[in-house]
C-alpha positions in Angstrom: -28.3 77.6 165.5 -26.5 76.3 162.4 -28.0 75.0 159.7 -25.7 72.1 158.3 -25.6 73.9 154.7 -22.2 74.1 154.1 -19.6 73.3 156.2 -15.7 75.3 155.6 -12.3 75.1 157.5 -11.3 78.3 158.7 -9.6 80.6 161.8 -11.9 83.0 163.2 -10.6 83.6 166.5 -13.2 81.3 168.4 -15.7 79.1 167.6 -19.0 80.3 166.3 -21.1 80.1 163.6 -20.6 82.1 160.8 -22.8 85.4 160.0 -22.7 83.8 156.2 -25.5 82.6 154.3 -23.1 79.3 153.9 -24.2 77.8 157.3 -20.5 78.1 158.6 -19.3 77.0 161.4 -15.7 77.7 162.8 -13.5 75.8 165.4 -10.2 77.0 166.6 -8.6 73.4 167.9 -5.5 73.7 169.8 -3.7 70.4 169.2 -0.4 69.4 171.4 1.1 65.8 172.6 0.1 64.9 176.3 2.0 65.7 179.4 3.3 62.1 180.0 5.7 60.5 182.4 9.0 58.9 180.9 10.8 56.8 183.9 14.4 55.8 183.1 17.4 54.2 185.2 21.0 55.9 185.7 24.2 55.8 187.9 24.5 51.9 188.3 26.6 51.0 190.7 28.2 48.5 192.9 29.5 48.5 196.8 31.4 46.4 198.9 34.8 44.8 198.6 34.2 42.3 194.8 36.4 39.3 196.7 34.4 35.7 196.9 33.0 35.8 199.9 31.8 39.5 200.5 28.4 41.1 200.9 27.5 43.0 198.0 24.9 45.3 197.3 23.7 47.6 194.2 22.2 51.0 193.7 20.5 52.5 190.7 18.7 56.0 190.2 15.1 56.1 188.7 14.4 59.2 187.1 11.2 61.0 185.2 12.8 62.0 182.3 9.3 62.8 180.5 7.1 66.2 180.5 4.7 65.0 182.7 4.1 63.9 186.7 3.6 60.6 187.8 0.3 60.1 190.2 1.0 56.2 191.1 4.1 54.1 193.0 5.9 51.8 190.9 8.4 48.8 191.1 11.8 48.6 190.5 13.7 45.4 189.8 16.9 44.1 190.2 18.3 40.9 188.3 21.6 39.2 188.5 23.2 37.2 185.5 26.0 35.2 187.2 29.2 35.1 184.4 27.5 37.6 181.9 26.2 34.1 180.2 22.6 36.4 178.8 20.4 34.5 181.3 19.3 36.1 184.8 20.3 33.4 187.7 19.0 35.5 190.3 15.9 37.9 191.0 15.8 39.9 194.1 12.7 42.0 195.6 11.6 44.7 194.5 11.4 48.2 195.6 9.0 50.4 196.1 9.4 53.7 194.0 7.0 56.5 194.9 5.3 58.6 191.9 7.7 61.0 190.9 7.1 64.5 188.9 8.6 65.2 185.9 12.7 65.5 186.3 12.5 64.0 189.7 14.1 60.9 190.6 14.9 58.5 194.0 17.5 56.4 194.2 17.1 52.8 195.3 19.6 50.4 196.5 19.4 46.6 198.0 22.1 46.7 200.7 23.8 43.4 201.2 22.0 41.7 198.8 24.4 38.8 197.7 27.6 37.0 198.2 29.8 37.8 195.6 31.7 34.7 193.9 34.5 35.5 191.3 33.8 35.9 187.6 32.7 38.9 185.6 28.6 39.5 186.1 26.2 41.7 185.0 23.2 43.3 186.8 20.1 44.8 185.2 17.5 47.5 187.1 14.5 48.2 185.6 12.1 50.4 186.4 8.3 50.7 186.9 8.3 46.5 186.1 4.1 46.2 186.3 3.7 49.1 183.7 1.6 51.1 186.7 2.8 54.5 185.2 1.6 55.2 181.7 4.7 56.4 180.1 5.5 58.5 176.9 8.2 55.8 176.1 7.9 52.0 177.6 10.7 50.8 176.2 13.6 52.3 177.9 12.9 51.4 181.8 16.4 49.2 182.1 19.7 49.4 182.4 22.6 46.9 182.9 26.5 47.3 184.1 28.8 44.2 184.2 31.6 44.0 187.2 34.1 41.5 188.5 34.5 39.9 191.4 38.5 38.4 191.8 40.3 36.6 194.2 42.2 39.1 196.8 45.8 38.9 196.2 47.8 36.6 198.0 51.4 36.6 198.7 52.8 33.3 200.3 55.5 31.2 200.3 56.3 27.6 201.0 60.0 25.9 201.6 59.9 23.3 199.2 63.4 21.5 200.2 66.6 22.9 200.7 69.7 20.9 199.6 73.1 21.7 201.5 76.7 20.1 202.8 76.0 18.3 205.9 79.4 19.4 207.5 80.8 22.6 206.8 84.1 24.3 208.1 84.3 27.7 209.6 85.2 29.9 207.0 84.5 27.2 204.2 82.9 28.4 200.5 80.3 25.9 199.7 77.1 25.8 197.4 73.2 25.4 198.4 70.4 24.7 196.6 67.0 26.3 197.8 63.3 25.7 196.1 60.5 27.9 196.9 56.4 27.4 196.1 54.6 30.4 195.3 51.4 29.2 197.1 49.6 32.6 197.2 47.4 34.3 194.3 50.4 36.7 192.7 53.1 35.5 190.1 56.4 36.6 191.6 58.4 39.1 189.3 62.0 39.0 189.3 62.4 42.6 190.0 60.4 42.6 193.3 60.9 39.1 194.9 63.7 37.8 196.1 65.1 35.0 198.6 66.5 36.6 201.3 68.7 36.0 204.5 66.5 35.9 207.7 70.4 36.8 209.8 70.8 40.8 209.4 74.1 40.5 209.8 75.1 38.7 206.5 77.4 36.5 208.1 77.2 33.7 204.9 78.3 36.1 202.4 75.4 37.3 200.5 71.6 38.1 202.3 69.5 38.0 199.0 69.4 35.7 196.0 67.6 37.5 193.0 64.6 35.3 191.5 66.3 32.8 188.9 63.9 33.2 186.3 61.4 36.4 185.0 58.0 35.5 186.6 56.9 32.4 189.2 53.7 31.9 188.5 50.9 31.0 191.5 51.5 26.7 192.2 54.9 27.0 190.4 57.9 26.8 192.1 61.7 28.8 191.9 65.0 27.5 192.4 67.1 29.3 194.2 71.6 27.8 194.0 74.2 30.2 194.8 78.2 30.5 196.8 77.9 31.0 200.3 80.8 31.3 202.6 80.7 30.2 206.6 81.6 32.1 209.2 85.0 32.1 210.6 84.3 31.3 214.1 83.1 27.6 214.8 79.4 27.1 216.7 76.0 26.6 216.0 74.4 29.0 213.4 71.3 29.7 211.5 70.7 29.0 207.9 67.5 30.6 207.6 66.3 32.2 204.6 62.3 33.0 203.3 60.8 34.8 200.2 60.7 39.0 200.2 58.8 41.5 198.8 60.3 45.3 198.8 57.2 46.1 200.9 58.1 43.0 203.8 58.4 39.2 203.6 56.4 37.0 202.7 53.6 34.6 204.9 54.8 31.2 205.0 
């Protein structure tokens, strides 16, 4: 037994009390941080089409990023703030993330979880939301990505009136006037769109009329005036002309 003497700080190998006359004793104390947890939340991501109108749903990966193993399930949340505004519009439910040893992770994912609507959102996933894992770090359990949803790109066309000689003469040079509406979601560029001749065999002259100005905006509208020249033969024929895309023509 020690007598409480003296007491002195010192290594010895192991504890014991010393063969001195001081009373010693000696303590060899092995000190090192706790084997704890850390859960964090990587590879955000989106999947489905990002049009109004389609089914989107989000996936995130939890991982243990700390030194130590996890001995309880958790929660893992997903929020939605609609236009990136700072305030979360929509909460969805949770899931269930089982206890995960140090560097494991599980992904989780809500499949079809909303209807996208246009506008450039953001999504936070957090894990381990009722603090049931005691973690190294508790401040790093989130993650947020922004995305946008946009409206598919439409290309349509509308005749908007057509202005031309009410009696023409075989063979006869004469000049129409032709205004299209860009009613889709694309702005016409004048290097890819085009009025052209529905007849294949270019029987007025010309079978394409280049855009008349550099862009057509969606809701505007392009005027289309050039020279065409009838056919030499008399009868019945076809002034038919519609918008065109190198790719096709357009819906109308």
């Amino acid at each position: 037994m020690c007598t409480p003497a003296e007491f002195k700080s010192g290594y010895h190998g192991s504890s014991k009390c010393g063969a001195y006359n001081y009373g010693t004793f000696y303590e060899h104390i092995n000190l090192q941080n706790p084997q704890l947890p850390d859960y964090t939340v990587q590879n955000l991501s989106t999947s489905g089409t990002l049009n109004p109108g389609q089914s989107i749903s989000f996936s995130g990966t939890v991982r243990n990023s700390g030194t130590g193993n996890a001995t309880v399930a958790s929660q893992t949340r997903l929020r939605l703030d609609l236009n990136n505004d700072g305030s979360y519009d929509t909460t969805f439910a949770n899931q269930s993330t089982a206890a995960l040893a140090a560097g494991a992770i599980e992904t989780e994912t809500w499949s079809n979880a909303w209807t996208a609507v246009a506008g450039t959102h953001r999504f936070e996933i957090c894990a381990d939301i009722n603090n049931n894992v005691s973690e190294s770090n508790e401040s790093n359990n989130c993650l947020t990505q922004t995305f946008t949803v946009v409206n598919p790109m439409i290309n349509s066309a509308q005749c908007a009136s057509v202005s031309i000689p009410s009696n023409i003469s075989p063979g006869q040079e004469f000049n129409a006037t032709i205004i299209m509406r860009n009613n889709g979601t694309t702005t016409w560029t004048q290097n890819n769109y085009y009025l052209g001749s529905e007849n294949l065999l270019n029987i007025w002259g010309l079978n394409r009329i280049g855009l008349p100005s550099l862009n057509v905006a969606p809701g505007s509208e392009a005027t289309f005036s050039a020279n065409f020249k009838a056919p030499s033969n008399e009868g019945l024929r076809s002034f038919n002309w519609k918008m065109t895309i190198d790719e096709g023509a357009l819906q109308r």
